[in-house]
DRENTORKOL-3810 file (N, C-alpha, C; in nm, 4 decimals):
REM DRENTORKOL-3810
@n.u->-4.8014; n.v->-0.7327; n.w->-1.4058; ca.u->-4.6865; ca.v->-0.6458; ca.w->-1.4173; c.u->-4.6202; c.v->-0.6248; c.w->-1.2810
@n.u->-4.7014; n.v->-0.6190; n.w->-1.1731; ca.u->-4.6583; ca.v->-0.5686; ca.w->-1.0583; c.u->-4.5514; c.v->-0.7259; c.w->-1.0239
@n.u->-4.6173; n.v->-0.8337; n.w->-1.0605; ca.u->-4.5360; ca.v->-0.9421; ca.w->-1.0126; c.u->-4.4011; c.v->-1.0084; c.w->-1.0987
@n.u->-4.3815; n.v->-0.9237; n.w->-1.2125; ca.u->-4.2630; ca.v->-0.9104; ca.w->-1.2670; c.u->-4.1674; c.v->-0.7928; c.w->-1.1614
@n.u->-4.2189; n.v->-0.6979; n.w->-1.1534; ca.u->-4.1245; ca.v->-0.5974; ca.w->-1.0485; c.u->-4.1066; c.v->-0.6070; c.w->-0.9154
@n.u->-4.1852; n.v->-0.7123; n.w->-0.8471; ca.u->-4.1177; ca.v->-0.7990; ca.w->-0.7645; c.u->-4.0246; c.v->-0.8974; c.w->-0.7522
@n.u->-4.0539; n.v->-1.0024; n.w->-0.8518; ca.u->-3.9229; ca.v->-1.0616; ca.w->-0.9183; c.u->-3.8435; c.v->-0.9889; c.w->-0.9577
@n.u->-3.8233; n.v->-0.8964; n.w->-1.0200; ca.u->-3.7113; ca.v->-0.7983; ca.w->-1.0240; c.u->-3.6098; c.v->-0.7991; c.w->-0.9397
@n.u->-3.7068; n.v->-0.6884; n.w->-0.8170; ca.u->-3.6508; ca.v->-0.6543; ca.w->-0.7416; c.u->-3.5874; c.v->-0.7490; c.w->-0.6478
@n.u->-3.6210; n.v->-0.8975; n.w->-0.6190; ca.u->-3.5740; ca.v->-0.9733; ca.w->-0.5346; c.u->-3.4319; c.v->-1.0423; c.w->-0.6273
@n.u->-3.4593; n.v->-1.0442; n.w->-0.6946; ca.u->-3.3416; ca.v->-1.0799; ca.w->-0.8573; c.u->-3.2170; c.v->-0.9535; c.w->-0.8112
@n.u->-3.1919; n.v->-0.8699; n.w->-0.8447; ca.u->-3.1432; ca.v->-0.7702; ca.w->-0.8203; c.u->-3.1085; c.v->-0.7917; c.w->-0.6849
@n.u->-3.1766; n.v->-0.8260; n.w->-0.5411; ca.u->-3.0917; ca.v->-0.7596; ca.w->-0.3865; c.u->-3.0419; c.v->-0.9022; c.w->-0.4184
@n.u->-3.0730; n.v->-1.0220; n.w->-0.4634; ca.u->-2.9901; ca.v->-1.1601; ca.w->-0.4359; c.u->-2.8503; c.v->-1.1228; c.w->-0.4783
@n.u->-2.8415; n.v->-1.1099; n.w->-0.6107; ca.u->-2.7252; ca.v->-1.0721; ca.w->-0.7262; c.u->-2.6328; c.v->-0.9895; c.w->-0.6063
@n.u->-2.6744; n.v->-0.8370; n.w->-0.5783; ca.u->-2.6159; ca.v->-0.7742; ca.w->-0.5021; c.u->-2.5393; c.v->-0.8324; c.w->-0.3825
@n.u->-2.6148; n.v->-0.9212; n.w->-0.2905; ca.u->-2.5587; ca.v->-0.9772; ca.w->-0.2059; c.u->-2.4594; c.v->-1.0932; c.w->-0.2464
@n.u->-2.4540; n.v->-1.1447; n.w->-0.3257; ca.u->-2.3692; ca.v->-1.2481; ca.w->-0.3926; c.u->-2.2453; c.v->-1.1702; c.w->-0.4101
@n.u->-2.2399; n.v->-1.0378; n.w->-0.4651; ca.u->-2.1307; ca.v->-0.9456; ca.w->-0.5230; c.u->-2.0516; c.v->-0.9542; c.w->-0.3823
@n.u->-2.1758; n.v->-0.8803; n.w->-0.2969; ca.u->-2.0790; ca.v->-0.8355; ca.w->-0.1818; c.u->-1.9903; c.v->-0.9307; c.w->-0.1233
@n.u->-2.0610; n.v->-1.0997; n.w->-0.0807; ca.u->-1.9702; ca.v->-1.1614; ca.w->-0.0864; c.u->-1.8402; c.v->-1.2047; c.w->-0.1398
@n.u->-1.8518; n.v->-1.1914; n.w->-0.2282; ca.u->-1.7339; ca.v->-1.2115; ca.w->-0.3456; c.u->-1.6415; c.v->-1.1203; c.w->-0.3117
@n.u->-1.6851; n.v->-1.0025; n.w->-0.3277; ca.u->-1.6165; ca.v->-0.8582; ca.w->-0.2933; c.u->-1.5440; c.v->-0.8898; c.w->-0.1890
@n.u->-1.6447; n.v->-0.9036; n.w->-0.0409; ca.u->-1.5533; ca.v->-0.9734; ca.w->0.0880; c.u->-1.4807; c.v->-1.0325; c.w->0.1316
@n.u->-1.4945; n.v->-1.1541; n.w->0.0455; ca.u->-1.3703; ca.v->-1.2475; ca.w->0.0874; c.u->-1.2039; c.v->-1.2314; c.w->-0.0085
@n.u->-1.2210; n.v->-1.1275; n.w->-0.0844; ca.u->-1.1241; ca.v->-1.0789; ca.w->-0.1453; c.u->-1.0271; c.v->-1.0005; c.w->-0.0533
@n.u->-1.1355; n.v->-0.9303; n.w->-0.0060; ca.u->-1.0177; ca.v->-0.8171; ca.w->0.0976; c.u->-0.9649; c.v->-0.9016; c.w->0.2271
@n.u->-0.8462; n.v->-0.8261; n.w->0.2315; ca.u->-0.7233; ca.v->-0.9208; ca.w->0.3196; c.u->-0.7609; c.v->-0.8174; c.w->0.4606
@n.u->-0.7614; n.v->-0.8969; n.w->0.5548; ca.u->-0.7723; ca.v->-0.8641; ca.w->0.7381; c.u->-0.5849; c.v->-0.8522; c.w->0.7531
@n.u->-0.5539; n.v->-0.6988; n.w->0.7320; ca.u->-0.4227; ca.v->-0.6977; ca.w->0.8013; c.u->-0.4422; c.v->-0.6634; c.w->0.9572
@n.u->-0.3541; n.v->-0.7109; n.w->1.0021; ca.u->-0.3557; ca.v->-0.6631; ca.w->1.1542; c.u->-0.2045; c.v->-0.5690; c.w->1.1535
@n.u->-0.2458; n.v->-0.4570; n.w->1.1991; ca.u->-0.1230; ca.v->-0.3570; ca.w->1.2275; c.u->-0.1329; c.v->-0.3536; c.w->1.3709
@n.u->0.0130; n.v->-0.3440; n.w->1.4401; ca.u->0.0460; ca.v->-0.3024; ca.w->1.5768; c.u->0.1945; c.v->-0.1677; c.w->1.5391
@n.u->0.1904; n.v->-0.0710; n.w->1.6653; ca.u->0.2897; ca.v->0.0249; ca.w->1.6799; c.u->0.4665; c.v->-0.0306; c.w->1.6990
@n.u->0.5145; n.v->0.0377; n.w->1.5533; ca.u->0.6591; ca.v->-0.0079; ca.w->1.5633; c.u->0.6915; c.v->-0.1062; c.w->1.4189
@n.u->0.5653; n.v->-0.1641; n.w->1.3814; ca.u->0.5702; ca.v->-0.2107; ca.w->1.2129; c.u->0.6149; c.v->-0.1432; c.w->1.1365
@n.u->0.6491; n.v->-0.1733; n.w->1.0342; ca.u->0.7462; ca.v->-0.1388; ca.w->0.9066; c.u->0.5959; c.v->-0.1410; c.w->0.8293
@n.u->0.5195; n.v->-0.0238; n.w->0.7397; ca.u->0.4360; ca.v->-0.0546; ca.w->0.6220; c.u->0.5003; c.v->0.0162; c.w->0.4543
@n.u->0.4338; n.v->-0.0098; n.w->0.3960; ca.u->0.4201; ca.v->0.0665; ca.w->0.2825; c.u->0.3215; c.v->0.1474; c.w->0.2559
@n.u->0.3135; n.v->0.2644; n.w->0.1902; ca.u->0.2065; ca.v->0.2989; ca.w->0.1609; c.u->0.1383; c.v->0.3789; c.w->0.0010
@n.u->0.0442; n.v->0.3323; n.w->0.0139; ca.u->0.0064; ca.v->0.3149; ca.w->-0.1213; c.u->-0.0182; c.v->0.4517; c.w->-0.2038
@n.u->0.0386; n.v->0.5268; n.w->-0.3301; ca.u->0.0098; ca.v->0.6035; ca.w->-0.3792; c.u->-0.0764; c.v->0.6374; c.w->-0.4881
@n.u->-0.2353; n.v->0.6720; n.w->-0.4453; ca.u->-0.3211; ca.v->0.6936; ca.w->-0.5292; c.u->-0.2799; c.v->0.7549; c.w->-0.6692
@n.u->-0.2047; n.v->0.8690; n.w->-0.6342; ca.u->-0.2245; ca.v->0.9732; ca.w->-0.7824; c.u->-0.1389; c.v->0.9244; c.w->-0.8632
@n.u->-0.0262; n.v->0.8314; n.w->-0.8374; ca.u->0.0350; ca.v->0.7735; ca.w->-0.9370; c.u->-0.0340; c.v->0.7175; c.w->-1.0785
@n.u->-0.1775; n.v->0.6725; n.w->-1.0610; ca.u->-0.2446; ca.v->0.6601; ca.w->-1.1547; c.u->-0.2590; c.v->0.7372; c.w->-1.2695
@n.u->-0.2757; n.v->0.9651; n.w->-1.1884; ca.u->-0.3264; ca.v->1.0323; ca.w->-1.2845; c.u->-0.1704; c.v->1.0387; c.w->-1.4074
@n.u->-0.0817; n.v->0.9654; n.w->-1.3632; ca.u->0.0556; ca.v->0.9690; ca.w->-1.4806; c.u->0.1419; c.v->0.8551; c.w->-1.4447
@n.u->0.0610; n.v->0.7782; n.w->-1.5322; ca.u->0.1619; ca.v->0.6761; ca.w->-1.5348; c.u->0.2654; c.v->0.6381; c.w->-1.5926
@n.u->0.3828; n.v->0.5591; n.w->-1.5150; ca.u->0.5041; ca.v->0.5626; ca.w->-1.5487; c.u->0.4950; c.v->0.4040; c.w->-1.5571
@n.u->0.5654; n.v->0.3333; n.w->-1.6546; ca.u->0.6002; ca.v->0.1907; ca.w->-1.6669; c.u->0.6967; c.v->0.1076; c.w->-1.5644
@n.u->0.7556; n.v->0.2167; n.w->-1.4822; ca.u->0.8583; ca.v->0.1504; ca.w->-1.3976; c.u->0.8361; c.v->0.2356; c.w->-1.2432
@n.u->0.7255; n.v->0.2997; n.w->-1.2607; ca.u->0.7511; ca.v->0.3809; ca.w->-1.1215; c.u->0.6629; c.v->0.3031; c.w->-1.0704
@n.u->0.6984; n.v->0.2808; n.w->-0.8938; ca.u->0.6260; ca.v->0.2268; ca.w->-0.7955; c.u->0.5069; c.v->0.2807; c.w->-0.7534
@n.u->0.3632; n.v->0.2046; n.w->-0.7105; ca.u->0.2951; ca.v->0.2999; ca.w->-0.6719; c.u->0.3039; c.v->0.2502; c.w->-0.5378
@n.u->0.4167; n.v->0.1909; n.w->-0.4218; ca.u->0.4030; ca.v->0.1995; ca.w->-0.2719; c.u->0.5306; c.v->0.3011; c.w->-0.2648
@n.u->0.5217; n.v->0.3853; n.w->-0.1687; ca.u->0.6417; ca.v->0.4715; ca.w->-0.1366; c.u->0.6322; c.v->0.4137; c.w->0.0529
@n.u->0.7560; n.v->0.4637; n.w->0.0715; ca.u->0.7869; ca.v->0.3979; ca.w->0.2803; c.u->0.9441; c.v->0.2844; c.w->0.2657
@n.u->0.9775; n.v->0.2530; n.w->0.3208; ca.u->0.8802; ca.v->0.2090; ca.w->0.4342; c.u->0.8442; c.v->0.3701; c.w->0.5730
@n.u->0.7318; n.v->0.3448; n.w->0.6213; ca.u->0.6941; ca.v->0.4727; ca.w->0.6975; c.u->0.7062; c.v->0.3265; c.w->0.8537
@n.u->0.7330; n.v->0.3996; n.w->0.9533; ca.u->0.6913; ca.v->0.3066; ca.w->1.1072; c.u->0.5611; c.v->0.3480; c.w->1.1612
@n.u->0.4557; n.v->0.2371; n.w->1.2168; ca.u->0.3242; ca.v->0.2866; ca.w->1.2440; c.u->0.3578; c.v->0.3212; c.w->1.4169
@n.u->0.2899; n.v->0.4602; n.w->1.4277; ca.u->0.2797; ca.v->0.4958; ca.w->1.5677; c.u->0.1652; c.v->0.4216; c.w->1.6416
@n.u->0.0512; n.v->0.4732; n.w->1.5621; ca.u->-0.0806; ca.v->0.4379; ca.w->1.6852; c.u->-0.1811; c.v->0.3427; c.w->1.5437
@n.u->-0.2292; n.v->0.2617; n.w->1.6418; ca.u->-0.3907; ca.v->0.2425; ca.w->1.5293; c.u->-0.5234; c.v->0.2280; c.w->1.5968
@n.u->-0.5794; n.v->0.3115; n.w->1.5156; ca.u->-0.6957; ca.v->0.3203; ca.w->1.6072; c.u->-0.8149; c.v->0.2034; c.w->1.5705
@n.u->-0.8970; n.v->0.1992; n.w->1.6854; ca.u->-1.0150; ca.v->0.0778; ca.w->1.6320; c.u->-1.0444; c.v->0.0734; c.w->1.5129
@n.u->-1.1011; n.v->0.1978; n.w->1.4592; ca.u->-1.1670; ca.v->0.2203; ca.w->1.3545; c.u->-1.1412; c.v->0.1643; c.w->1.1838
@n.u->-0.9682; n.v->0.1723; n.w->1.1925; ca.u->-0.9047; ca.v->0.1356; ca.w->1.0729; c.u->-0.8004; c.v->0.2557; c.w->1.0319
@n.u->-0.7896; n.v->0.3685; n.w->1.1042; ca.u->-0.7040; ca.v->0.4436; ca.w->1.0907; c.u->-0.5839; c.v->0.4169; c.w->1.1271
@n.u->-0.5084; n.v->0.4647; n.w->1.0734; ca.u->-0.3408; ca.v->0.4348; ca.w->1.1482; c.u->-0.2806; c.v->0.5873; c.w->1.1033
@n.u->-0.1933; n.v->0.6158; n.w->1.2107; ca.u->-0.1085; ca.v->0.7120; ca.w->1.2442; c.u->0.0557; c.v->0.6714; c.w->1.1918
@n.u->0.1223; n.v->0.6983; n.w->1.0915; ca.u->0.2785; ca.v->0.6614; ca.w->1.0012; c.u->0.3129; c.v->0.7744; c.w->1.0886
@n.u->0.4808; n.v->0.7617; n.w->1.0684; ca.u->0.5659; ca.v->0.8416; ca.w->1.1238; c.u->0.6887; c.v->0.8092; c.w->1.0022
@n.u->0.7209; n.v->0.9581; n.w->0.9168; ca.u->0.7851; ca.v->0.9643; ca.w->0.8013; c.u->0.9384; c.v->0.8463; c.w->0.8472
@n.u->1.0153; n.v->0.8558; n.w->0.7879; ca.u->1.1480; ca.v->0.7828; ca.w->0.7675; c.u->1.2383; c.v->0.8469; c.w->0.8667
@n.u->1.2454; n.v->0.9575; n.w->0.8503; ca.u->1.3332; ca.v->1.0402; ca.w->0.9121; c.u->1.2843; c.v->1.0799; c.w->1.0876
@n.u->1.1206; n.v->1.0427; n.w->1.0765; ca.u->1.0977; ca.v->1.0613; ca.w->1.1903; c.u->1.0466; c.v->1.2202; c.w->1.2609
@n.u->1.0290; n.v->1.2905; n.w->1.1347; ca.u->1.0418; ca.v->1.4709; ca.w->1.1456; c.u->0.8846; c.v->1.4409; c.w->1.1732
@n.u->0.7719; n.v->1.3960; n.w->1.0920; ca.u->0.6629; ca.v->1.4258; ca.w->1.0972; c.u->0.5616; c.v->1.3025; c.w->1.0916
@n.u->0.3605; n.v->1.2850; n.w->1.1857; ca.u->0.3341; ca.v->1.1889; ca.w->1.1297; c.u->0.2460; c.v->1.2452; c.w->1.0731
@n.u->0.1467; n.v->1.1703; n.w->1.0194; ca.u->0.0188; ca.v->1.1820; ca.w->0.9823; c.u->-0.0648; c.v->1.0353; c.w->0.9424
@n.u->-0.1754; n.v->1.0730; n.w->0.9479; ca.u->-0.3095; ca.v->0.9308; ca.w->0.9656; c.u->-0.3571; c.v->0.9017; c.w->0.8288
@n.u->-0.3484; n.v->0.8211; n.w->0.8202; ca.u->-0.3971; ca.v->0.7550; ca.w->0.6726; c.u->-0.5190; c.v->0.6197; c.w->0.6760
@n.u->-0.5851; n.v->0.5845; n.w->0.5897; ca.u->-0.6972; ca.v->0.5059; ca.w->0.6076; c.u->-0.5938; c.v->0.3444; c.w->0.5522
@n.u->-0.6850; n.v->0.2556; n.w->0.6540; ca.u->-0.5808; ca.v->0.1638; ca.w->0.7075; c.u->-0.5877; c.v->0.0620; c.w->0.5735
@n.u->-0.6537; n.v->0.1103; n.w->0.4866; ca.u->-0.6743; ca.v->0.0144; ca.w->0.3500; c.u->-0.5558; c.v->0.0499; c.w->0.2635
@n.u->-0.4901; n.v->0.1479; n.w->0.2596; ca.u->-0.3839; ca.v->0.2244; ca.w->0.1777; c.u->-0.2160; c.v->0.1522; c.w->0.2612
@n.u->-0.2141; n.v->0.0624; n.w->0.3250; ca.u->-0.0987; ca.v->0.0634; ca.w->0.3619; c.u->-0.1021; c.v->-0.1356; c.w->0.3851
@n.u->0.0530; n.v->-0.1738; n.w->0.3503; ca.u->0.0544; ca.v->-0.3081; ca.w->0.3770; c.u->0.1658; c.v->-0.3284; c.w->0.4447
@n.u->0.2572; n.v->-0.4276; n.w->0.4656; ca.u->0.3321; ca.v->-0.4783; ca.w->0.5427; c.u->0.4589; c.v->-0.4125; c.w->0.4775
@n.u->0.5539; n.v->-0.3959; n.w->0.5312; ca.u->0.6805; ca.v->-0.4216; ca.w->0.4607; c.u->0.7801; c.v->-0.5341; c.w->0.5199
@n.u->0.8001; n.v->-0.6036; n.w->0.4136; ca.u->0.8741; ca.v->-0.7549; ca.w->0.4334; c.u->1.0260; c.v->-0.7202; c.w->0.4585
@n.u->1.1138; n.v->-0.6140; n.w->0.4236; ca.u->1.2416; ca.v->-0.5932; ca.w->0.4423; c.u->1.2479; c.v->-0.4977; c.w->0.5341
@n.u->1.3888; n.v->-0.4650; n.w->0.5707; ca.u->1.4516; ca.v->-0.4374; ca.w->0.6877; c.u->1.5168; c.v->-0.3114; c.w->0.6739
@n.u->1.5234; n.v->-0.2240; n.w->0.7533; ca.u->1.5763; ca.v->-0.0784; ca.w->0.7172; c.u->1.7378; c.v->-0.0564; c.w->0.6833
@n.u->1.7645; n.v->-0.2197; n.w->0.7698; ca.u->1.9550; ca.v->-0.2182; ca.w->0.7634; c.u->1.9409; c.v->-0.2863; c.w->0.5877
@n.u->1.8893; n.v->-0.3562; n.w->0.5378; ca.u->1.9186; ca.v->-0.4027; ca.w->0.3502; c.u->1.8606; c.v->-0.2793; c.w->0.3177
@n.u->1.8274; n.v->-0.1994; n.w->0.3347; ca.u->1.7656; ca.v->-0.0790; ca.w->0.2111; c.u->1.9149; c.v->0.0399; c.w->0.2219
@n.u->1.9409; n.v->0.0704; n.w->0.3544; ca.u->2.0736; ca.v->0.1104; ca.w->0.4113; c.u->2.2058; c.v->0.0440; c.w->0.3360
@n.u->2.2020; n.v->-0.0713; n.w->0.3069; ca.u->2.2845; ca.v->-0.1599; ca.w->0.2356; c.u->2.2904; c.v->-0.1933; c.w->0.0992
@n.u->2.1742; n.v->-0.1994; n.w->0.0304; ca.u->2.1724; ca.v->-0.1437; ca.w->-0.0897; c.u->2.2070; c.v->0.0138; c.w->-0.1433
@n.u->2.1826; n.v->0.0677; n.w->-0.0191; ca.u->2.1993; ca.v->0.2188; ca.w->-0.1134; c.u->2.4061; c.v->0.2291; c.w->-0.1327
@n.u->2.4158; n.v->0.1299; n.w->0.0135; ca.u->2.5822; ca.v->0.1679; ca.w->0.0166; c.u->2.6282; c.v->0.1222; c.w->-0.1034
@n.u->2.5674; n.v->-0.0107; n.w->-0.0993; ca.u->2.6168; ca.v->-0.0892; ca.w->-0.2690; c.u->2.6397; c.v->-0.0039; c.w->-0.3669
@n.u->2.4801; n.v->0.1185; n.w->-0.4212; ca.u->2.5197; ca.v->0.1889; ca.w->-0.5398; c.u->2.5968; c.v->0.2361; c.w->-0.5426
@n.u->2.5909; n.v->0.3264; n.w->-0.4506; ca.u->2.7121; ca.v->0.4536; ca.w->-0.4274; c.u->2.8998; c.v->0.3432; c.w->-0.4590
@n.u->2.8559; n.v->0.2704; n.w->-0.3621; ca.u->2.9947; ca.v->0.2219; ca.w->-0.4168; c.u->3.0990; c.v->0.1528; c.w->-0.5172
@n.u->2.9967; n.v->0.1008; n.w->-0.5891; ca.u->3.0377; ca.v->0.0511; ca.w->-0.6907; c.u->2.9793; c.v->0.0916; c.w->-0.8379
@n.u->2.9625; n.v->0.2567; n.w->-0.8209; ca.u->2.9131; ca.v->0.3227; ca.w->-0.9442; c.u->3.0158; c.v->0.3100; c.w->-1.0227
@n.u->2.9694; n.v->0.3362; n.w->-1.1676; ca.u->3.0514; ca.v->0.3158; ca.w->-1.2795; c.u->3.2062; c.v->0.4004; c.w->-1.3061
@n.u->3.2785; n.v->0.4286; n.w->-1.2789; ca.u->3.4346; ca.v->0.4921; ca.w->-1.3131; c.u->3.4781; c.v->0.4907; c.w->-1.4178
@n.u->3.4769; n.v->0.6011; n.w->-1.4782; ca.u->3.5591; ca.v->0.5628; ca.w->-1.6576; c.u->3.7040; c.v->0.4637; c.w->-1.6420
@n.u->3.7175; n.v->0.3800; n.w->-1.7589; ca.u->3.7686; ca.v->0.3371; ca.w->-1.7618; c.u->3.9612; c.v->0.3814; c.w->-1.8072
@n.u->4.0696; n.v->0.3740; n.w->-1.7470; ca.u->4.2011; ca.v->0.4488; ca.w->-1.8185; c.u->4.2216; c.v->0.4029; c.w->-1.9177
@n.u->4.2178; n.v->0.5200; n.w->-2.0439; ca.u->4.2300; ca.v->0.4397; ca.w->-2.1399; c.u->4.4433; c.v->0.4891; c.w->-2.1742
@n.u->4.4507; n.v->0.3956; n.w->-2.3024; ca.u->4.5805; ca.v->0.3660; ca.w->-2.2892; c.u->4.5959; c.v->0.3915; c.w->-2.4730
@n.u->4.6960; n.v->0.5020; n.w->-2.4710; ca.u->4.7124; ca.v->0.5662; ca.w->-2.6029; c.u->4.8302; c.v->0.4601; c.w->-2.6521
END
């Protein structure tokens, strides 16, 4: 019996270590530096989900990053930062002047009733 619960147990840490690998090479090595554009990721969007709502909100600009995996955002506006764990945030691929440029788009070419003609 005892040499079934050794096999067990060596059955079991192999398996485990196999996972972790797997697990590992999944997760992506971002490298952040100060002055990047990220996104960042919104957990609680989960507890209500919406079919069309985003769960990254930002783009936020990164101030500092520390060894550890922390990073320091600095809001949009620039009023306030705060530190977030460096797994919650990814790149942002666009540019602050097209988001600036899309918004002009809506605004400008919102819908106008049409004159109608009796």
């Amino acid at each position: 019996m005892e040499e079934f619960r050794l096999h067990a147990y060596a059955s079991a840490a192999l398996y485990k270590e196999r996972m972790k690998f797997v697990h590992d090479k999944k997760i992506l090595k971002r490298k952040f530096k100060s002055g990047d554009l990220v996104l960042l990721f919104n957990s609680r969007i989960k507890l209500f989900p919406g079919k069309f709502k985003s769960k990254w909100s930002g783009p936020f600009k990164v101030v500092n990053v520390s060894p550890y995996g922390a990073i320091e955002l600095e809001s949009e506006d620039g009023t306030q930062t705060f530190k977030v764990n460096g797994q919650r945030v990814k790149h942002y691929l666009g540019t602050t002047g097209e988001r600036h440029l899309v918004e002009q788009f809506k605004h400008k070419d919102s819908p106008t009733p049409a004159p109608t003609t009796d």
